[in-house]
TORKOL-4160 file (C-alpha; in steps of 0.2 Angstrom, whole numbers, padded with zeros to 4 digits, m for minus):
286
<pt num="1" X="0178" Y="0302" Z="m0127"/>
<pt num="2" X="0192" Y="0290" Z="m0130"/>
<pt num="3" X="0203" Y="0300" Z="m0116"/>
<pt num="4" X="0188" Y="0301" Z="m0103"/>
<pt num="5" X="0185" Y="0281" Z="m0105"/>
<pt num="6" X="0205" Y="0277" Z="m0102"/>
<pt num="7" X="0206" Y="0288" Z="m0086"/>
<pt num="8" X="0191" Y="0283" Z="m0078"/>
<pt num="9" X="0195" Y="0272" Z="m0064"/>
<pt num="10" X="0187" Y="0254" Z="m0062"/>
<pt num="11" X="0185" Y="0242" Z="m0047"/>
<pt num="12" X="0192" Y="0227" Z="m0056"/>
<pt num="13" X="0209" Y="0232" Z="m0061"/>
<pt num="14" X="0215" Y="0217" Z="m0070"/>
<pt num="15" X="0200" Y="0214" Z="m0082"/>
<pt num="16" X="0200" Y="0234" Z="m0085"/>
<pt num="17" X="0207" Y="0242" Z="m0103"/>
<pt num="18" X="0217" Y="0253" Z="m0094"/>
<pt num="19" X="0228" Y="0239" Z="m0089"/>
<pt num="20" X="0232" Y="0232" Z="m0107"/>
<pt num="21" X="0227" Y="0243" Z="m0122"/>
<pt num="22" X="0227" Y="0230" Z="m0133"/>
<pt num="23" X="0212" Y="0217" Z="m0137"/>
<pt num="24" X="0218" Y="0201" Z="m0128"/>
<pt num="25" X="0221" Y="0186" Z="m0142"/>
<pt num="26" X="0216" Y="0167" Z="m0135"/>
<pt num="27" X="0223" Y="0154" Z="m0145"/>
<pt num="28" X="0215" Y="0138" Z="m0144"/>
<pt num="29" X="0220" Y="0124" Z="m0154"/>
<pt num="30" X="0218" Y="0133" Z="m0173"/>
<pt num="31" X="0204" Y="0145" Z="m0167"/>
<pt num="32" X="0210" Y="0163" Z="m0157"/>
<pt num="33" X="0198" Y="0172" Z="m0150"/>
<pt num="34" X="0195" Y="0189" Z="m0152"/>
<pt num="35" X="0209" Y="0192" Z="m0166"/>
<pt num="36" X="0195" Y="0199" Z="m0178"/>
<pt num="37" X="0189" Y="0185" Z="m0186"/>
<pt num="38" X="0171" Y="0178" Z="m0176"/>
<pt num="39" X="0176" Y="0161" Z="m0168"/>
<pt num="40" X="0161" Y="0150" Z="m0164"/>
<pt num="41" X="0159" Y="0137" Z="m0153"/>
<pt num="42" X="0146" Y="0124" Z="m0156"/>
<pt num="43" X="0139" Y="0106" Z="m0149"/>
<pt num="44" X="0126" Y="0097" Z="m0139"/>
<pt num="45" X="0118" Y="0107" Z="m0122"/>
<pt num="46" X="0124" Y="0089" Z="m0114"/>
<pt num="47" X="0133" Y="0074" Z="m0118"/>
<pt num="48" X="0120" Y="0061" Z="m0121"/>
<pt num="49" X="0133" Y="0046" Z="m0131"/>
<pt num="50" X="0144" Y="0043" Z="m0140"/>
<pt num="51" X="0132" Y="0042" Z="m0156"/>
<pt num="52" X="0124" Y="0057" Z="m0150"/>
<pt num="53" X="0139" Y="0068" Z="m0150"/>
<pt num="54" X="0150" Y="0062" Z="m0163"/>
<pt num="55" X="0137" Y="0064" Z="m0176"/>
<pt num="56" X="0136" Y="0083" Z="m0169"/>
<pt num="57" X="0150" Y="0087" Z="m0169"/>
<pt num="58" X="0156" Y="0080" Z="m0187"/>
<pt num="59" X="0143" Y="0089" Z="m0193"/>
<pt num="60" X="0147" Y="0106" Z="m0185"/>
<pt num="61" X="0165" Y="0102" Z="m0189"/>
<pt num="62" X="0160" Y="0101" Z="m0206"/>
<pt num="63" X="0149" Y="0117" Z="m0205"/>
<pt num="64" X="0164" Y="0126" Z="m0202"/>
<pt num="65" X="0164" Y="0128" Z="m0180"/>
<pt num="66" X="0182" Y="0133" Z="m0172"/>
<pt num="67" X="0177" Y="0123" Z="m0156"/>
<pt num="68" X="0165" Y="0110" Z="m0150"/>
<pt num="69" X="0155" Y="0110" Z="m0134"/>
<pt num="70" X="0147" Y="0097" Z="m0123"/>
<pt num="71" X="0140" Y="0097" Z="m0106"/>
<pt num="72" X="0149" Y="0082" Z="m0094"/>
<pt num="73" X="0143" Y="0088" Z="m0080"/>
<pt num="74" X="0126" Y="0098" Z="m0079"/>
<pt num="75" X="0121" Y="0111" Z="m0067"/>
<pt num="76" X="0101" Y="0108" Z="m0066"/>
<pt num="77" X="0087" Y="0119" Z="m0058"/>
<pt num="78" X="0080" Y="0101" Z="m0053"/>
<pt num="79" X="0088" Y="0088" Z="m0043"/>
<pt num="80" X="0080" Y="0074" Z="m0053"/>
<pt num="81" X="0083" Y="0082" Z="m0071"/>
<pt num="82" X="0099" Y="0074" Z="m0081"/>
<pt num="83" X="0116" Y="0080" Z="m0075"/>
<pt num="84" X="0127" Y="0073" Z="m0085"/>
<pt num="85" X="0139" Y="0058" Z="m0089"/>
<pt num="86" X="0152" Y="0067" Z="m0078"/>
<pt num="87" X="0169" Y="0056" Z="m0081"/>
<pt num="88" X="0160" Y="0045" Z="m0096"/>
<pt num="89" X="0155" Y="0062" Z="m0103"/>
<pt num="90" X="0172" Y="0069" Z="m0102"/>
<pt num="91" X="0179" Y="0054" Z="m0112"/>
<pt num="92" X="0166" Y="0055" Z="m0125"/>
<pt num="93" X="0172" Y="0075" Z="m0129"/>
<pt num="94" X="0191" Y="0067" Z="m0130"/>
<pt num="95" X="0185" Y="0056" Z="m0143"/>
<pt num="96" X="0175" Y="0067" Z="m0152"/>
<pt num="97" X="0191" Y="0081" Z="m0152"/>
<pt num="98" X="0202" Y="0065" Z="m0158"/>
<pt num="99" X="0188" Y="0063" Z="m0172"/>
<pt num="100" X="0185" Y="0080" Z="m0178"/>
<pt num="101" X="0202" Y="0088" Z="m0172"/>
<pt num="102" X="0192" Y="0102" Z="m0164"/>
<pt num="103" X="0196" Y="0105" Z="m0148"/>
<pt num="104" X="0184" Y="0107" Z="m0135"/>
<pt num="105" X="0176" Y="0117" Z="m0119"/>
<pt num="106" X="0165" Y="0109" Z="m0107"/>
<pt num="107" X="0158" Y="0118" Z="m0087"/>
<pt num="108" X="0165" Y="0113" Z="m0072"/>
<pt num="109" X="0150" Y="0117" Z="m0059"/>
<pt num="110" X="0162" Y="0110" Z="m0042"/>
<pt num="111" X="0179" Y="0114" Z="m0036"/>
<pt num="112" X="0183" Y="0096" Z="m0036"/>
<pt num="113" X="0182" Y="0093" Z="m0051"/>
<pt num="114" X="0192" Y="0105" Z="m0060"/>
<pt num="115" X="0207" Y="0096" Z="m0058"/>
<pt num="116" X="0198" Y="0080" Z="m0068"/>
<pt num="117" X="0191" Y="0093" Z="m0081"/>
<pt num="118" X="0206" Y="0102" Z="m0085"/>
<pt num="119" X="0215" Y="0084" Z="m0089"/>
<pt num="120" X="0202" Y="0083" Z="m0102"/>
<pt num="121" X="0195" Y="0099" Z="m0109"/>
<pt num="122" X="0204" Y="0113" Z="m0120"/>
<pt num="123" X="0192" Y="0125" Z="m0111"/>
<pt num="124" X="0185" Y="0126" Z="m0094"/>
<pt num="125" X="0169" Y="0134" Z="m0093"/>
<pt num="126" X="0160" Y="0144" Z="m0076"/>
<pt num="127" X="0143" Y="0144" Z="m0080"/>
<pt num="128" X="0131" Y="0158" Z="m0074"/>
<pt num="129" X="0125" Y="0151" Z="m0060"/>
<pt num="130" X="0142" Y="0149" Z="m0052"/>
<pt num="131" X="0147" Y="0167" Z="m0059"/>
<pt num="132" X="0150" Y="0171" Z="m0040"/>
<pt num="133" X="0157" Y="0155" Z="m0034"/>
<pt num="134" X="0175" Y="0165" Z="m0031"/>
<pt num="135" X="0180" Y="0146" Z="m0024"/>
<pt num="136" X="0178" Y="0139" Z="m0042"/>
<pt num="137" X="0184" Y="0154" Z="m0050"/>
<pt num="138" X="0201" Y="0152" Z="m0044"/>
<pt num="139" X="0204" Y="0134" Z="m0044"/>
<pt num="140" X="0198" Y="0137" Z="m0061"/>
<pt num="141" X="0210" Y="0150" Z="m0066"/>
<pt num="142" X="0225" Y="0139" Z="m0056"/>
<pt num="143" X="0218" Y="0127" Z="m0070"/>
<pt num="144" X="0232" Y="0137" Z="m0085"/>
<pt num="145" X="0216" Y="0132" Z="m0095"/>
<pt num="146" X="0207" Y="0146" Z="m0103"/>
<pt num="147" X="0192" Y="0150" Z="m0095"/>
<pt num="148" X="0173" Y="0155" Z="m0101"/>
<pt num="149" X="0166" Y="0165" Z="m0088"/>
<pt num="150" X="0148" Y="0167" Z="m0092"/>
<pt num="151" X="0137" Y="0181" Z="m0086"/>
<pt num="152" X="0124" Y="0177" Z="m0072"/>
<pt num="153" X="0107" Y="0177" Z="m0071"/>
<pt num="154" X="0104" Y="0196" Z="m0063"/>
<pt num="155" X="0124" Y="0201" Z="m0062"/>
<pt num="156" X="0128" Y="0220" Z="m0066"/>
<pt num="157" X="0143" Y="0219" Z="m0079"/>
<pt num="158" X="0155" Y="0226" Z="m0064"/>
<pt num="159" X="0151" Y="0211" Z="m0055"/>
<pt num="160" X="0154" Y="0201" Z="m0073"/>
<pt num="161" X="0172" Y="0209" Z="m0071"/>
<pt num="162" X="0175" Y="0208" Z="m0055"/>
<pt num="163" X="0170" Y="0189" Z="m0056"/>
<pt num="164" X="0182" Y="0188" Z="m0070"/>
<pt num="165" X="0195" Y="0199" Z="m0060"/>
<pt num="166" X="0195" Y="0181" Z="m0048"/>
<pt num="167" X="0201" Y="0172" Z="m0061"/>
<pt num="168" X="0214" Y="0185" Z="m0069"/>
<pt num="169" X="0222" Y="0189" Z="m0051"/>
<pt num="170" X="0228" Y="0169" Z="m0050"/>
<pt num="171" X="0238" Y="0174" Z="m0064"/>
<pt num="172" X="0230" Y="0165" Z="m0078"/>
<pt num="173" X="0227" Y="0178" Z="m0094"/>
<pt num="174" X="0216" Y="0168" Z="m0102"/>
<pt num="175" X="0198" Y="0175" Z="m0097"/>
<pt num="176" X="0184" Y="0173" Z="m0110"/>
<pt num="177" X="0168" Y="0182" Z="m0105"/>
<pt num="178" X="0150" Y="0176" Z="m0111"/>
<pt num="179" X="0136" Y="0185" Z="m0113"/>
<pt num="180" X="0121" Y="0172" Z="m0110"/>
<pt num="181" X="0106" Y="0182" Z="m0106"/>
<pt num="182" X="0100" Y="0190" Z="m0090"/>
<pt num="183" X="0084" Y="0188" Z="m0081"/>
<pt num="184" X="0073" Y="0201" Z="m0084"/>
<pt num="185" X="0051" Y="0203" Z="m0081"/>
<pt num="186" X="0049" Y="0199" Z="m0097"/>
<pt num="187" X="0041" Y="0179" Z="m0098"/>
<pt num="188" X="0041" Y="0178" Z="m0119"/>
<pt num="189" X="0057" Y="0171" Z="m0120"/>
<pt num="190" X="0070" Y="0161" Z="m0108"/>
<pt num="191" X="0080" Y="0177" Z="m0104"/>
<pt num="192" X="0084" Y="0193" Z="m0112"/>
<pt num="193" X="0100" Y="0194" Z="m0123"/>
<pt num="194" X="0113" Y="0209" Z="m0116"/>
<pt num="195" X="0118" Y="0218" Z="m0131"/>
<pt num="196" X="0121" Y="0232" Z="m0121"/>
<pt num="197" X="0132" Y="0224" Z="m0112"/>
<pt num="198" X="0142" Y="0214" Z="m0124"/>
<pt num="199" X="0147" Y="0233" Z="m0133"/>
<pt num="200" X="0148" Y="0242" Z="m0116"/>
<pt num="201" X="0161" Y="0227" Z="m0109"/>
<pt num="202" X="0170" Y="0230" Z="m0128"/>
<pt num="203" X="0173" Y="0247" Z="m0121"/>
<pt num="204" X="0180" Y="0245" Z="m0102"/>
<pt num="205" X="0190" Y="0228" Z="m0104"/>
<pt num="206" X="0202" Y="0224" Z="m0114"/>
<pt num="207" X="0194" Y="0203" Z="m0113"/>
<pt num="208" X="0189" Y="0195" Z="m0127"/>
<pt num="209" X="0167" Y="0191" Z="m0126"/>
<pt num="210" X="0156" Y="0178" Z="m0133"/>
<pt num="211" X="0137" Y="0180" Z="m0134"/>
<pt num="212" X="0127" Y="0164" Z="m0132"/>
<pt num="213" X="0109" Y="0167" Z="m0142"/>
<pt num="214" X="0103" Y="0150" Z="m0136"/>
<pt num="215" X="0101" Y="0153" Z="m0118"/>
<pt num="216" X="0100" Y="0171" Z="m0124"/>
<pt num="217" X="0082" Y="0169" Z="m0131"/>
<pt num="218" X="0077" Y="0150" Z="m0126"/>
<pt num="219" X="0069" Y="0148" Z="m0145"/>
<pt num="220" X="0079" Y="0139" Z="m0159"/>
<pt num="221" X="0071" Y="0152" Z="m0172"/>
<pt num="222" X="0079" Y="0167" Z="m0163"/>
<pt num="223" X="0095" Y="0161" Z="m0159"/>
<pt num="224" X="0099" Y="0168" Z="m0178"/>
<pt num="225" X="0096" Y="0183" Z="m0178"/>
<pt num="226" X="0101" Y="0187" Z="m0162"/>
<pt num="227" X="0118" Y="0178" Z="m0168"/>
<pt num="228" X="0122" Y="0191" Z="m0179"/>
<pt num="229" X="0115" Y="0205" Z="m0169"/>
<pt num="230" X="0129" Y="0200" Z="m0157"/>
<pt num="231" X="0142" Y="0198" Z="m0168"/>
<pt num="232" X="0138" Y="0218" Z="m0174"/>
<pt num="233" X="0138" Y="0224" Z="m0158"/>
<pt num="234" X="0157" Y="0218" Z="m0156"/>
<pt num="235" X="0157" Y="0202" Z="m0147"/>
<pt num="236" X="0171" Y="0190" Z="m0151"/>
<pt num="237" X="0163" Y="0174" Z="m0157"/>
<pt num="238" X="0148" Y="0164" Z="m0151"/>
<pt num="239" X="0142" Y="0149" Z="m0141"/>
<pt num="240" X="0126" Y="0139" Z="m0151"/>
<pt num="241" X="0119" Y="0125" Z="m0145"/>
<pt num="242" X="0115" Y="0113" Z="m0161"/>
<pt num="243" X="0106" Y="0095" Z="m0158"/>
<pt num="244" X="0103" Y="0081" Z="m0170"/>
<pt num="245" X="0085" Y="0079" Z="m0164"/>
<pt num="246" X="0081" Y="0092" Z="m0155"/>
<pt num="247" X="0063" Y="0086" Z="m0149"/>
<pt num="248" X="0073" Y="0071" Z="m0140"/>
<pt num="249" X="0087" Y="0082" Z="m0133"/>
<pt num="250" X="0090" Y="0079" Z="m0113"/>
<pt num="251" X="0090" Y="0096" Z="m0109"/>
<pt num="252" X="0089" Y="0113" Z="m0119"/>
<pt num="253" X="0080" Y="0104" Z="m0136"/>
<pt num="254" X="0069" Y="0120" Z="m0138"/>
<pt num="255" X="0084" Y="0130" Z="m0139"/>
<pt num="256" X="0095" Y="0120" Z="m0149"/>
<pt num="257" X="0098" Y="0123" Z="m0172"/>
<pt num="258" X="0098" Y="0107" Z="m0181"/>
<pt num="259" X="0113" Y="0101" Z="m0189"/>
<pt num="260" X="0105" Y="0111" Z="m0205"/>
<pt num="261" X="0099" Y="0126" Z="m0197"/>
<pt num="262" X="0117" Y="0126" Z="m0190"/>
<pt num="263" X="0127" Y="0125" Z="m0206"/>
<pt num="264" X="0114" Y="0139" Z="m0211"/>
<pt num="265" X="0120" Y="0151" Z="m0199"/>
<pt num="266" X="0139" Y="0147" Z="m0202"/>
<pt num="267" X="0135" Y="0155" Z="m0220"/>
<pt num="268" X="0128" Y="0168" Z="m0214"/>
<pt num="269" X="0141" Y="0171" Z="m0199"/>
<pt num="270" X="0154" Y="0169" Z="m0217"/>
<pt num="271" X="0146" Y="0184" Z="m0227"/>
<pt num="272" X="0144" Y="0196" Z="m0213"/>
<pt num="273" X="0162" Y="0195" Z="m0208"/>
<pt num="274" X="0171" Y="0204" Z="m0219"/>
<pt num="275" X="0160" Y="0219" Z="m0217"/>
<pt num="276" X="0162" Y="0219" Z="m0198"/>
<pt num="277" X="0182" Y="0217" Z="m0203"/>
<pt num="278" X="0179" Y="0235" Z="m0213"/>
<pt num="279" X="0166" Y="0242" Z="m0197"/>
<pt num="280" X="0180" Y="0236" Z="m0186"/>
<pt num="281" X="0198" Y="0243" Z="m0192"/>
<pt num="282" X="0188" Y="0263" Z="m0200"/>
<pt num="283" X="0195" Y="0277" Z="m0190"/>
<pt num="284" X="0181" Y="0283" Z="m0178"/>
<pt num="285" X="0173" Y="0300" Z="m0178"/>
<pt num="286" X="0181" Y="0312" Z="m0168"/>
């Protein structure tokens, strides 16, 4: 099975595991991603102020998250919704960083602005509507930052790769894929959580993968479980959106832990790891 996997031959060349056996290793700041142990990456949907973010993301800090994350500039389905800070927003995530020490990852939603983005942020991220802007991808990838490419609304995982086959071909390693939830007929929650995909993607690339369970499921009380569903089906880390006040938030309250419900599922991200480190490294059945 192994054999057959390794010798079939894929569209996207670069992102494929034929092209580098071995898992790729991100280092960012302490954290690496995908070196076996689950990195997570937690913070605000979007920069609100300075009060708002710095008392996330000490308390995510302290709950034990590898990175912090902050929306500067927001890609809204309304054009009278909040859309961030922009400039004032990426200034808030550099003082938080210089506060907490952990570094941070933020979207970048138009080609203009990667430049501004990159001078601030330890990570660029493509969200899923712009998973098929190939413009952005590559000025992203020219970036040298590392990249979160998440999965779009109704993408096929081949167009996942391929989209993160832009980003690779501009000669920047550093791809990090993002499972966040695709749109399916089913209304009872925001979108439906891949985890067919994040194992499947395990399998044909050698790129490390995140799953997001808050726009994954769009409720607070699922973003748990389906956390650690993730993290068994292989991904790499996580993406969790956490809120002081959720009921206040500017955008995606519903879907966001509270700083408690937060350091909650760090405990519970801490006891399943070692037993995904034993699943992990066993010889498979042949």
């Amino acid at each position: 099975m192994i054999n057959a996997i390794a010798s079939t031959p894929r569209s996207y060349q670069l992102a494929a595991r034929e092209a580098q056996l071995q898992p790729t290793t991100i280092r960012i700041g302490e954290a690496v991603v995908g070196g076996g142990v689950p990195t997570v990456i937690a913070g605000p949907c979007a920069v609100e102020s300075e009060g708002q973010l710095l008392l996330t993301a000490r308390a995510v800090a302290e709950a034990g998250a590898h990175l912090l994350r902050g929306g500067a500039y927001k890609p809204r389905t309304s054009p009278y919704a909040f859309r961030g800070l922009g400039l004032a927003g990426l200034e808030l995530l550099a003082l938080a960083r210089e506060t907490t020490g952990l570094p941070f990852c933020t979207e970048v939603v138009d080609t203009r602005d990667v430049e501004i983005v990159a001078r601030y942020a330890d990570v660029l991220q493509i969200g899923a509507r712009n998973m098929h802007n190939s413009a952005l991808l590559e000025e992203a990838g020219r970036s040298g930052k590392p990249v979160i490419l998440k999965r779009g609304l109704s993408a096929t995982v081949e167009e996942w790769l391929l989209a993160a086959e832009y980003i690779l071909a501009t000669g920047n390693p550093n791809v990090i894929l993002c499972e966040r939830g695709i749109r399916t007929y089913e209304t009872a929650t925001r979108n439906t959580l891949d985890l067919n995909a994040v194992a499947l993607v395990k399998q044909r690339s050698h790129l490390p993968v995140l799953v997001d369970p808050s726009h994954g499921t769009g409720k607070w009380y699922l973003v748990q479980p389906l956390a650690l569903a993730g993290l068994t089906a292989g991904a790499d880390g996580l993406m969790v959106e956490v809120h002081h006040d959720p009921d206040r938030a500017t955008s995606d309250g519903p879907q966001s832990l509270t700083h408690a419900h937060f350091a909650q599922l760090m405990e519970q991200v801490g006891m399943l790891s070692p037993l995904l480190a034993q699943l992990t490294h066993r010889e498979p059945v042949t």
